[in-house]
Structure formats: C-alpha cells, structure tokens
C-alpha positions as CSV (number, residue, x, y, z in Angstrom):
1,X,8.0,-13.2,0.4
2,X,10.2,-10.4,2.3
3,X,11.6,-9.5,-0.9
4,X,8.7,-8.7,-2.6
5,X,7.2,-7.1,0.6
6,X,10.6,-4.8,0.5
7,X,9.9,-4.0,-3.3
8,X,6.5,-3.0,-2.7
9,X,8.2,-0.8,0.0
10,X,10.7,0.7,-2.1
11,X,8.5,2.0,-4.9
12,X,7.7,5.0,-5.2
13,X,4.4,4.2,-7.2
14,X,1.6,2.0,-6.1
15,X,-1.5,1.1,-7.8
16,X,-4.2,0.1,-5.7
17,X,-7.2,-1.6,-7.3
18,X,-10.4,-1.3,-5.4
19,X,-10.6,2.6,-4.4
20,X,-14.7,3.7,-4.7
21,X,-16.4,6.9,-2.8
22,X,-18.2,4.2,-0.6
23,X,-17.9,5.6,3.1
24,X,-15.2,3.5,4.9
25,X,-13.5,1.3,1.7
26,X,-10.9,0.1,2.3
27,X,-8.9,0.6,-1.1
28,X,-9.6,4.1,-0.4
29,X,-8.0,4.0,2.8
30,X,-5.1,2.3,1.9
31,X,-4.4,5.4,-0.9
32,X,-4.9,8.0,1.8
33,X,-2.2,6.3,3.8
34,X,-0.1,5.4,1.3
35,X,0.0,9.6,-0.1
36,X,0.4,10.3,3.6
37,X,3.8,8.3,3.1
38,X,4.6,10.1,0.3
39,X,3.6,7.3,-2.4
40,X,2.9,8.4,-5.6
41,X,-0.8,6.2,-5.6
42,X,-2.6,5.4,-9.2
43,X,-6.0,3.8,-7.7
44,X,-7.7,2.1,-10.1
45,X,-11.8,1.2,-10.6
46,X,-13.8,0.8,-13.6
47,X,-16.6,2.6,-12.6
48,X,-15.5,5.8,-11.3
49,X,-13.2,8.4,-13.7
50,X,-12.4,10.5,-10.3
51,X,-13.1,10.3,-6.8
52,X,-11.9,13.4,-4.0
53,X,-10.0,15.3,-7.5
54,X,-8.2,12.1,-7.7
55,X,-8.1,10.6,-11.3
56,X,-9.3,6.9,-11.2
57,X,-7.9,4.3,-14.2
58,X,-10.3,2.0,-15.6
59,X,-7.8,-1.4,-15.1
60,X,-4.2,-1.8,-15.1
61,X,-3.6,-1.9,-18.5
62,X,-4.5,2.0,-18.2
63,X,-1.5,2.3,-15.7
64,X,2.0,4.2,-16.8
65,X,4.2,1.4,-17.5
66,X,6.6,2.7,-14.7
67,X,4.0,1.4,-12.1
68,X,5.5,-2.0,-10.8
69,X,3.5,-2.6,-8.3
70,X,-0.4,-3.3,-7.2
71,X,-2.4,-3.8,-3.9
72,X,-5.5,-5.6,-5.1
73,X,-7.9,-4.2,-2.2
74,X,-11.1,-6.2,-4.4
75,X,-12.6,-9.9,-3.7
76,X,-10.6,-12.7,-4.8
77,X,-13.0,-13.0,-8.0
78,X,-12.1,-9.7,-9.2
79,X,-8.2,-10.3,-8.3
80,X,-7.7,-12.8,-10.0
81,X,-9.2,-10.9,-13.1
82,X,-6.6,-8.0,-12.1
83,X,-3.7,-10.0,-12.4
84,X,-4.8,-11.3,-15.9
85,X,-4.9,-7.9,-17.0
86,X,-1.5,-7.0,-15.5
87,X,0.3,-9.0,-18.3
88,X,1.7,-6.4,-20.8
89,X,1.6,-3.6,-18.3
90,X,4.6,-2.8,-16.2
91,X,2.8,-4.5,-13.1
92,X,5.5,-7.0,-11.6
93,X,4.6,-7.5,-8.2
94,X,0.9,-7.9,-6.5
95,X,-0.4,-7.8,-3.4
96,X,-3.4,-9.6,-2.1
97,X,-4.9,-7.1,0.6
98,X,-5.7,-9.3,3.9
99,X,-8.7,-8.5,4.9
100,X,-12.1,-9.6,7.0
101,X,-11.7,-13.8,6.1
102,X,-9.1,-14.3,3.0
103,X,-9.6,-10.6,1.6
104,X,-8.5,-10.7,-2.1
105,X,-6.3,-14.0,-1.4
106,X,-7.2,-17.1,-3.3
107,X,-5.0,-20.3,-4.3
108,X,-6.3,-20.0,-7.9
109,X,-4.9,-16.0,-7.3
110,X,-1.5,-17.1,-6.2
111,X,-1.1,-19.8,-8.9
112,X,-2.1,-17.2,-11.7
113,X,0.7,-14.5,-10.5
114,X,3.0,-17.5,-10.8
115,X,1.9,-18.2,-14.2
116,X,1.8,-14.7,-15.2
117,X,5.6,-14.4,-13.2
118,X,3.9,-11.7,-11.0
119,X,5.9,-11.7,-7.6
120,X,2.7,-11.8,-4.6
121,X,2.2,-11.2,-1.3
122,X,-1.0,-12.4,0.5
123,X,-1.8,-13.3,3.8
124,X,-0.8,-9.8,5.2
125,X,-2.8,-6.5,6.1
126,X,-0.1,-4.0,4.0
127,X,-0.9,-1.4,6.6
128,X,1.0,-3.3,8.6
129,X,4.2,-2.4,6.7
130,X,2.9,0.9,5.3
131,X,0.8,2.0,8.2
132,X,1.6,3.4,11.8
133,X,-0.6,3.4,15.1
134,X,-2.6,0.1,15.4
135,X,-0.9,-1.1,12.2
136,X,2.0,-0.9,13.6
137,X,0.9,-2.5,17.2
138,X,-0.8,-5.6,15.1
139,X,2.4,-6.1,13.2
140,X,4.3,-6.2,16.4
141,X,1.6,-8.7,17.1
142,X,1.9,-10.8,14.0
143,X,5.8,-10.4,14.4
144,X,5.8,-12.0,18.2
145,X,3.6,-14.6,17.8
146,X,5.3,-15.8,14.5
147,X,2.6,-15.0,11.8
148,X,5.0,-12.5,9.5
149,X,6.7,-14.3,7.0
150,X,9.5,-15.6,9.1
151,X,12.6,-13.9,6.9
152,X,11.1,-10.3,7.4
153,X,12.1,-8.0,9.9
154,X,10.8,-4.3,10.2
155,X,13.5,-2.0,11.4
C-alpha cells in the first residue's frame, strides 16, 4: 500500500468525490487542505455545478484525463459506484477516505478496484499523510502503535 499512498502524494492533481456546501463535510475539508498544500483539487458531486467559486464535476468520467488520482470521501455504496465509473477515465489509483466506522471502505470496494486494476488505499484518514497539526499527532499515533501499513514511513 505505501506505494500507492506515495503516488497519491506525488500528484499534483487530486480528485476528491464527495465535496457539498453542507457545514463541516468532510470532502470539502479534505479540498481546502489539500489547495493549502498546493494540490491542484477537481472535487467532484453530481448535484452541485459550483460550490465557494469552485467548479464541481458531475462524476469522474467528467475529470481531465491527466487526473490519476481520487479520494472517495462518499459512503461505501456510492464508492463503489465511483470506481465503476473510473474505468475509461485517467483515474489509476483510489482512495477510500477513513472515516467515523469504515468511511467509504468496503470489501466489495477493494475487490472492484482490483477488478477495474485501480491501485487503493483504505483503512487510513489521508489527512494523516496530507494534513499537519492533529493529523500529523494521530499518524504519529497510528505509526507507534503499528496501525500504518507497516512498509511506510513519513519522513
């Protein structure tokens, strides 16, 4: 998994499905941190066209093909409709936000990115990577009581 979690670091563009005006969502968190990291962030909801003069896409297939990778910040229903959509985009890595219980995880979820030869990462808050303050404290945490996968290391 510390591969993917480096891609996912490495690119410069992130998609993040989930973002809506709703007071305290957490897709829409995760794009304000991300921009503050200097991301280039393509959030992504059907409903909305544009939220805080951001332009919204309706699904991934909507995406520029040079955006490799998405943060699924939705339930695990609706992820595992995201990564259906992913194939024919330029999506090649997802990420299955960790949230309050499994967050967008799912087995079904993990087993569809392997069919659709998606690279994933669940199981993990990505503030923890991307973030600082108490991100950064509860992936020290994670890291010293062994819950990061065991190949990663932060430097």
């Amino acid at each position: 998994m510390n591969k993917t979690i480096d891609a996912f670091l490495e690119s410069k563009k992130i998609a993040v499905a989930g973002v809506s005006p709703k007071k305290g969502n957490w897709g829409m968190a995760l794009v304000k941190e991300l921009k503050k990291k200097g991301y280039t962030v393509y959030p992504v909801n059907p409903k909305h066209v544009e939220i805080d003069d951001m332009e919204l896409y309706a699904s991934v297939k909507d995406l520029p093909k040079s955006v490799e990778s998405l943060i699924l910040a939705v339930n695990p229903e609706r992820a595992r409709s995201i990564i259906s959509e992913c194939e024919g985009t330029g999506i090649q890595r997802v990420w299955m936000n960790q949230g309050v219980g499994d967050g967008a995880y799912s087995p079904e979820g993990v087993a569809l990115s392997k069919e659709k030869n998606l690279e994933y990462v669940y199981g993990f808050c990505p503030m923890m990577f991307f973030g600082g303050g108490l991100h950064k404290f509860h992936y020290w945490m994670r890291t010293h009581l062994g819950k990061t996968p065991v190949e990663f290391s932060r430097s």
